[in-house]
C-alpha positions in Angstrom: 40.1 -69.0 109.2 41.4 -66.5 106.8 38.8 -64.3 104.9 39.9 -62.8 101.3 38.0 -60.4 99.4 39.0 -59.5 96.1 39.5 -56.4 94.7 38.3 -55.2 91.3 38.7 -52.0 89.8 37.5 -51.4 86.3 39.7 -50.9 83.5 37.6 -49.1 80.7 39.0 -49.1 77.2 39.1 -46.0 75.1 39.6 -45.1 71.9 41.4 -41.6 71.3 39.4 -39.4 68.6 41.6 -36.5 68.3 40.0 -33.3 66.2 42.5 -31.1 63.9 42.9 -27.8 62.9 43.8 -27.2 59.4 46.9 -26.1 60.5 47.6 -29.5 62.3 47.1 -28.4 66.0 44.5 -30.0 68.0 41.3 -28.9 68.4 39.6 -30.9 70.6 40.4 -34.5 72.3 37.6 -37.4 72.9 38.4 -40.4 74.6 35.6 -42.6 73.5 34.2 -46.1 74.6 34.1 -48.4 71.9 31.4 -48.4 69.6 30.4 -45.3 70.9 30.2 -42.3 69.3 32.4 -39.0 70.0 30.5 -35.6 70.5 30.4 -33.0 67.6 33.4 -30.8 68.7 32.3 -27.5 66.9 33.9 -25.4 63.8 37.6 -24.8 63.4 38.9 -21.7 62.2 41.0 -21.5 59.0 42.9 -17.9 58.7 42.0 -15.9 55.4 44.4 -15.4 52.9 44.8 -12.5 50.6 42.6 -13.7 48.0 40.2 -16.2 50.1 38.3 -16.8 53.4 37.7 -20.7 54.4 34.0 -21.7 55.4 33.9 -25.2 57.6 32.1 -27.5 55.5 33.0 -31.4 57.6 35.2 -33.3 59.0 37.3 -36.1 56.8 35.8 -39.0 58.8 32.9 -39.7 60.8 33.2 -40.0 64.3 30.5 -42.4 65.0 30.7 -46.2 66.3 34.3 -46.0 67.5 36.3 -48.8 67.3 39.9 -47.5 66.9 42.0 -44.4 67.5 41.0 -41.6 65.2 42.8 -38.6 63.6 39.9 -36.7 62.1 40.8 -33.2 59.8 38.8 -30.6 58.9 37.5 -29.8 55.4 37.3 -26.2 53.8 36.1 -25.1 51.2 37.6 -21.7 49.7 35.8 -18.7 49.1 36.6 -15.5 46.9 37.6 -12.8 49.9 36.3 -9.5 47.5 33.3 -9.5 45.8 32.5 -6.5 43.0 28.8 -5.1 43.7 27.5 -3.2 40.5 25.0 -0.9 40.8 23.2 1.1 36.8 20.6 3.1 36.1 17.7 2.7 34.1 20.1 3.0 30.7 22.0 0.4 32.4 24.9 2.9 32.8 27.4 2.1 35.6 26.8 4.5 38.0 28.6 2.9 41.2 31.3 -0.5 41.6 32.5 -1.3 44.8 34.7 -4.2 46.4 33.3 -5.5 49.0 34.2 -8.1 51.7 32.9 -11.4 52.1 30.0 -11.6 53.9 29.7 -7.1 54.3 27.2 -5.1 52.8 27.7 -2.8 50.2 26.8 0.9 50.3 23.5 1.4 47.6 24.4 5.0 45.3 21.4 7.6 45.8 18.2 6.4 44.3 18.5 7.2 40.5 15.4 9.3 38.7 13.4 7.9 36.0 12.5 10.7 34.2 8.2 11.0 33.2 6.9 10.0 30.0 4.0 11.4 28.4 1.4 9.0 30.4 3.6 7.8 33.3 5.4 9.1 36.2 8.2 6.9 37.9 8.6 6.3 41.5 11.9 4.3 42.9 11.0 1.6 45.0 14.4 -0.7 45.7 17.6 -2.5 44.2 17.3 -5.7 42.1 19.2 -7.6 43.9 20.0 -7.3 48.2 23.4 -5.8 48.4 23.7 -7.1 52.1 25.8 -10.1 53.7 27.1 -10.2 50.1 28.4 -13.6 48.9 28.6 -13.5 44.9 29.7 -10.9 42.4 26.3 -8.7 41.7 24.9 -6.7 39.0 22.1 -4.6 40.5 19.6 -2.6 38.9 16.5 0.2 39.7 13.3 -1.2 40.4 10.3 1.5 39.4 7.0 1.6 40.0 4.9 3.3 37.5 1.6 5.4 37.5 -0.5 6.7 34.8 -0.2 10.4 35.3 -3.3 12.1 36.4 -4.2 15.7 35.1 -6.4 18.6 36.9 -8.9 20.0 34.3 -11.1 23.0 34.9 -14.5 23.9 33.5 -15.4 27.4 33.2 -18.9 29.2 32.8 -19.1 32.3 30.9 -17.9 34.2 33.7 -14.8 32.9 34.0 -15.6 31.1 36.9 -14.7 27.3 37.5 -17.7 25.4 37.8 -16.0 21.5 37.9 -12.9 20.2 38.7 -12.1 16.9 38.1 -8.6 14.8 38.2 -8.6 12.9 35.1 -6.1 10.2 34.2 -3.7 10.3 31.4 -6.1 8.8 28.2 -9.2 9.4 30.2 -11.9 11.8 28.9 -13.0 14.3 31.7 -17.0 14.5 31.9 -19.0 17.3 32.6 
């Protein structure tokens, strides 16, 4: 009596999903059952060029529900490299233009005075527009706050000797 046992080793089939760089190198490798789904391989790099940076924006083709070997490329999308920040002052007088990097800050000027009207003095409180992580061309301007000036009137008695002080706001009548 002869006893035979079989055997069997299993043979999976998988589907090769291959991830690009733009400049045609791999980036990743999935081998993938079918009608399964490959795993997100992260963002590919794209080297700047004089005028641009590249931001990762998708792949050309999903990479869900495999059924067949895949060549998947990634999409950029191009974005200026410099950016000009302008910064005015109140007369909207260009009082500092910069270039500035993608994604860098630009350096704010000093804090420009507003000078005091007759009922107001002006306080500078910030920039228009943030001037940090800069991503667009900008046109940034003073931001005042104002408050109604406030006088110090004296009363005298016949002596020449104050008898009230009182800190009376600009248009205000002082009272005795």
């Amino acid at each position: 009596n002869l006893i035979v046992n079989a055997l069997f080793e299993e043979n999976y089939k998988y589907y090769l999903v291959t991830f690009l760089n733009e400049d045609t190198s791999v980036f990743n490798t999935q081998q993938v059952l079918p009608n399964q789904d490959a795993i997100n391989p992260g963002i590919p790099l794209k080297e700047a060029s004089t005028d641009y940076i590249y931001e990762f924006m998708s792949w050309d083709k999903l990479y869900t529900n495999i059924s067949e070997d895949l060549i998947i490329k990634p999409i950029f999308k191009a974005l200026d490299k410099y950016y000009t920040v302008n910064f005015y002052d109140e007369f909207n007088n260009l009082i500092s233009s910069q270039e500035v990097l993608y994604k860098e800050d630009a350096t704010a000027p000093l804090a420009p005075k507003k000078a005091s009207t007759d009922m107001y003095d002006f306080i500078f409180r910030t920039w228009s527009e943030n001037y940090l992580d800069v991503t667009s061309n900008l046109e940034i301007y003073p931001v005042y706050e104002s408050t109604i000036k406030k006088f110090i009137v004296n009363f005298y008695n016949g002596e020449n000797e104050i008898i009230s002080t009182q800190l009376i706001a600009y248009g205000s009548s002082a009272q005795i």
